[in-house]
N, C-alpha and C positions, 0 to 999 in steps of 0.2 A: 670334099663332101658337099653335097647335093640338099638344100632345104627342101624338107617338103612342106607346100602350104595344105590346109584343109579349107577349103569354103561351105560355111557351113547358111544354110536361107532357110527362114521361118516365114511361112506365107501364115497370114491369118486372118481369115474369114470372121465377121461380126453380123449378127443377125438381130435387129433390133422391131420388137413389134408394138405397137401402139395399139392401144384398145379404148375407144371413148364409151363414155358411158351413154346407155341409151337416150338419146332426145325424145321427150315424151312427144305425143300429139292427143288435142284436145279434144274428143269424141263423144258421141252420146253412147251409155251403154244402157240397151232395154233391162238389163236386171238390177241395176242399180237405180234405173229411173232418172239417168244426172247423168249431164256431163261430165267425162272422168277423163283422166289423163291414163293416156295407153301406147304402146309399144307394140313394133310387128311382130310377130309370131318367131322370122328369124332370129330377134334382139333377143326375146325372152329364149330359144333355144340355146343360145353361144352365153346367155350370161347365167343359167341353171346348167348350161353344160348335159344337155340331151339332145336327141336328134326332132323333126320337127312332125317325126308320127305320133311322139310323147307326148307334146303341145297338142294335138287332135284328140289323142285320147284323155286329156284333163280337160279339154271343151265337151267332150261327150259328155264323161260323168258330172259335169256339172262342177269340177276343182277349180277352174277358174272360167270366166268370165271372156269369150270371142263373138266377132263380129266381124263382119265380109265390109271393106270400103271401095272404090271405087279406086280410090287418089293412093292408099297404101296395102291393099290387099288384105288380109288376116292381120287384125289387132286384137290386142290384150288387154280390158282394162285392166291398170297397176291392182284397183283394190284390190281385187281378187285374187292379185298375186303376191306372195309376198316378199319381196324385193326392196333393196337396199333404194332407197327414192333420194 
């Protein structure tokens, strides 16, 4: 009599993601009149978890607080928003 073996393989894939917290940058914002610490339009999208026409329409009505820069494009000041700082 004849053994029979079984070979048995577990492959296993691991996906690990890292998320840092927004790095502020130091801006003037005209509604606040002061320099404030603010984040890009993308940060504030991926850490409220919406897309970044949501962010345009909360600068429209006036819910938070943007501004066009040069060096980072659409930022947020934090006042105006309120997030974990």
């Amino acid at each position: 009599m004849q053994k029979r073996h079984t070979k048995i393989v577990i492959e296993r894939d691991e996906v690990v993601v890292l998320r840092r917290a927004p790095q502020p940058i130091v801006a003037w914002c005209p509604e606040c009149q002061r320099k404030t610490q603010t984040i890009t339009a993308m940060q504030v999208a991926e850490s409220c978890q919406v897309d970044q026409s949501r962010i345009q329409e909360w600068i429209q009505s006036g819910r938070v607080h943007g501004r066009q820069t040069p060096e980072h494009g659409l930022v947020i000041c934090l006042n105006s928003l309120d997030l974990p700082r």
